[in-house]
C-alpha positions as CSV (number, residue, x, y, z in Angstrom):
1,X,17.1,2.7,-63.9
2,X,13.7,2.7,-61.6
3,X,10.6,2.8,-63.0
4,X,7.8,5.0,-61.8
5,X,6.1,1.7,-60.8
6,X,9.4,0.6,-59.2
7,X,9.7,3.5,-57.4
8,X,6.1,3.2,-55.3
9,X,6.8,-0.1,-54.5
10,X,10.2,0.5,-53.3
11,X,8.9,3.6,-51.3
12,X,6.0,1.7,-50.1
13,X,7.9,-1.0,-48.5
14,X,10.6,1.3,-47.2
15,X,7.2,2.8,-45.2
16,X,6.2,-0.4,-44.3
17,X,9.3,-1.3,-42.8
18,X,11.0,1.6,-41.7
19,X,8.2,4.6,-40.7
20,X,10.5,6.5,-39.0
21,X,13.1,6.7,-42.6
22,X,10.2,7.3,-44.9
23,X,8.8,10.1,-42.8
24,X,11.9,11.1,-42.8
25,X,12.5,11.0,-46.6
26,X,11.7,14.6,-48.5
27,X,14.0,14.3,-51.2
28,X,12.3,13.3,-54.9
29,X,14.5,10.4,-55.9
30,X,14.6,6.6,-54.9
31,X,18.8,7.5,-53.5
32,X,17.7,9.5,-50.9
33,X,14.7,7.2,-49.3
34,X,16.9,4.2,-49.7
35,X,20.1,6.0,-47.8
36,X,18.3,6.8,-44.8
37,X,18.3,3.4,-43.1
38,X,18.9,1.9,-39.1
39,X,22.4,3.0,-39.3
40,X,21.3,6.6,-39.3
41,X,18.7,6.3,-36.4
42,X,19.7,7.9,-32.7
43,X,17.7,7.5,-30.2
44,X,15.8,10.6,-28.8
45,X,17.2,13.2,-26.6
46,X,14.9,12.3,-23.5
47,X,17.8,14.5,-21.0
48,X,15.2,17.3,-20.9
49,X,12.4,15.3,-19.7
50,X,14.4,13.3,-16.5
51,X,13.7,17.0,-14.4
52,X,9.8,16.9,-15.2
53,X,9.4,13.3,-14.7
54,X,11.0,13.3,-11.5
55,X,9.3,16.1,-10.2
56,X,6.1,14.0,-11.2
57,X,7.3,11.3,-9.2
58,X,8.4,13.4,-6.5
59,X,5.0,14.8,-6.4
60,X,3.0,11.5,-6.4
61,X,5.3,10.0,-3.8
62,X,4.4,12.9,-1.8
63,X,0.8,12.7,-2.1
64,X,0.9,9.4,-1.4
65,X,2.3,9.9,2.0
66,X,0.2,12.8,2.9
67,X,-3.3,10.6,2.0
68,X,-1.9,7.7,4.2
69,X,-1.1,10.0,7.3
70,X,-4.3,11.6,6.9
71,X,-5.7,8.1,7.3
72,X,-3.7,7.4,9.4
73,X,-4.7,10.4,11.7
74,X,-8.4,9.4,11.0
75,X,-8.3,5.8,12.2
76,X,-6.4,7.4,15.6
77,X,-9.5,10.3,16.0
78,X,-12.4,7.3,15.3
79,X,-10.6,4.8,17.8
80,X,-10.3,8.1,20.4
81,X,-13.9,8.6,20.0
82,X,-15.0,4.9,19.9
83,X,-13.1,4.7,23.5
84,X,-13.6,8.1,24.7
85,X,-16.0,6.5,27.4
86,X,-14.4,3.0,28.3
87,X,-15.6,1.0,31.0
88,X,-14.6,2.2,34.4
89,X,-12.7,4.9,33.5
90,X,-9.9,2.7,31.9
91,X,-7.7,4.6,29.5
92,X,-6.8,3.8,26.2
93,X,-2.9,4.1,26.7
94,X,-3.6,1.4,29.3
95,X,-5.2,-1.1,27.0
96,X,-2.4,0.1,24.4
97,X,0.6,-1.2,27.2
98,X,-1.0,-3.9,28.1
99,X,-1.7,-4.9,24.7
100,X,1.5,-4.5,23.5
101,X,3.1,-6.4,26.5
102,X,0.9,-8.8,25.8
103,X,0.9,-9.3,21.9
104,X,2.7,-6.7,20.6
105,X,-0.5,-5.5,19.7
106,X,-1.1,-7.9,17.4
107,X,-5.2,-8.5,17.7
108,X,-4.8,-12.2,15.8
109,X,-1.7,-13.3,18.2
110,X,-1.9,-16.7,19.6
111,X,0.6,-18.3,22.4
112,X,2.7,-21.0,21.6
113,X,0.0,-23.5,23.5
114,X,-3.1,-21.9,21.5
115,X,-4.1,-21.3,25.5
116,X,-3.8,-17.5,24.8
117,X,-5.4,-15.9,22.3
118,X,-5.8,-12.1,20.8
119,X,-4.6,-8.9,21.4
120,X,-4.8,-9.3,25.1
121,X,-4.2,-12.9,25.2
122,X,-7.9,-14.0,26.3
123,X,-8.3,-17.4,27.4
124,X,-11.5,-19.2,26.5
125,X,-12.9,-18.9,29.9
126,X,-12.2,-15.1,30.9
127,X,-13.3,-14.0,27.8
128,X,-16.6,-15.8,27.9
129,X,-16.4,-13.9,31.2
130,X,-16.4,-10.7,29.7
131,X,-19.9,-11.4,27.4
132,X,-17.3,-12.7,24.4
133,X,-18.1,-15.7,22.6
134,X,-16.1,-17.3,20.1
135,X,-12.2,-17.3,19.7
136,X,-11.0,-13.9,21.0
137,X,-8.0,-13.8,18.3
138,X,-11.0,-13.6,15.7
139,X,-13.2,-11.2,17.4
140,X,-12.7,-7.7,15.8
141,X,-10.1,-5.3,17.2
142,X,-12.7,-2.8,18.9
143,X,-14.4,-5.5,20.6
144,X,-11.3,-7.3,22.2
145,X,-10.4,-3.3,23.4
146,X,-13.6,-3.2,24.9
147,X,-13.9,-6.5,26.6
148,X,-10.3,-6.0,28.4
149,X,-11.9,-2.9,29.4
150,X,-14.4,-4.7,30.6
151,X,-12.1,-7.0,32.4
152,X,-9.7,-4.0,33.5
153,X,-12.7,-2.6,35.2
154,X,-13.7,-5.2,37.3
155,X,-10.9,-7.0,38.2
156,X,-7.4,-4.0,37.3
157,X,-4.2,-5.2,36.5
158,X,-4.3,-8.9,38.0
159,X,-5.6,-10.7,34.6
160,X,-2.0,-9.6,33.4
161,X,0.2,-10.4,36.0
162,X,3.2,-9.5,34.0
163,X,1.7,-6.9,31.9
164,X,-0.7,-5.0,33.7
């Protein structure tokens, strides 16, 4: 037989131990709260939530893309602007072909020889030509557009033999 004393402490430690068993213990005697035990747990019924919580997802995903186009779109209108007056009259979807002929676009590229560098493939010497200083493959993007510009205005499509 359980004392009263017993009783707490067996209670106590079945709380301690097992929260989810003592909360659910209601019953008055130390049979009940010592039946309830891991055997008895299920796990929660989480079916009802998979529809909300893809929907969530579904919604974030969504966002997501919508924020990157938009910044996206905004990088396009700013380089438009930035280039909307190019040096002699050179258009941008020029630069863009020769610059992906070139290097794929790619405004760090370097040629196998290191003789080439940037998104247009500058060499040292023409690109000093053009006011640049430096390595061209480090220069910033907007500034290599602008000195092939440079360099498509005063001299057309001969600097890129293949390319231009």
């Amino acid at each position: 037989m359980l004392t009263k004393r017993t009783y707490i402490a067996s209670v106590l430690a079945i709380a301690i131990a097992f929260p989810a068993a003592a909360l659910a213990s209601t019953g008055d005697s130390a049979g009940t709260a010592l039946r309830i035990g891991l055997s008895d747990a299920r796990p929660a019924n989480t079916a009802s939530l998979n529809g909300p919580v893809e929907s969530f997802h579904r919604a974030i995903r969504v966002s997501v893309k919508r924020i990157r186009a938009a910044e996206r779109a905004e990088r396009r209108r700013e380089r438009r602007e930035a280039f909307s007056a190019l040096p002699g009259g050179v258009s941008l979807a020029t630069l863009e072909s020769i610059a992906l002929c070139e290097s794929g676009g790619d405004p760090t590229a370097v040629s196998s020889d290191g003789s080439y560098r940037g998104k247009y493939q500058f060499d040292f010497g023409t690109w000093a030509s053009v006011g640049g200083s430096g390595d061209p493959a480090a220069a910033p993007e907007a500034e290599q557009d602008y000195r092939a510009a440079l360099l498509y205005a005063s001299a057309g499509s001969s600097p890129w033999p293949v390319c231009g």
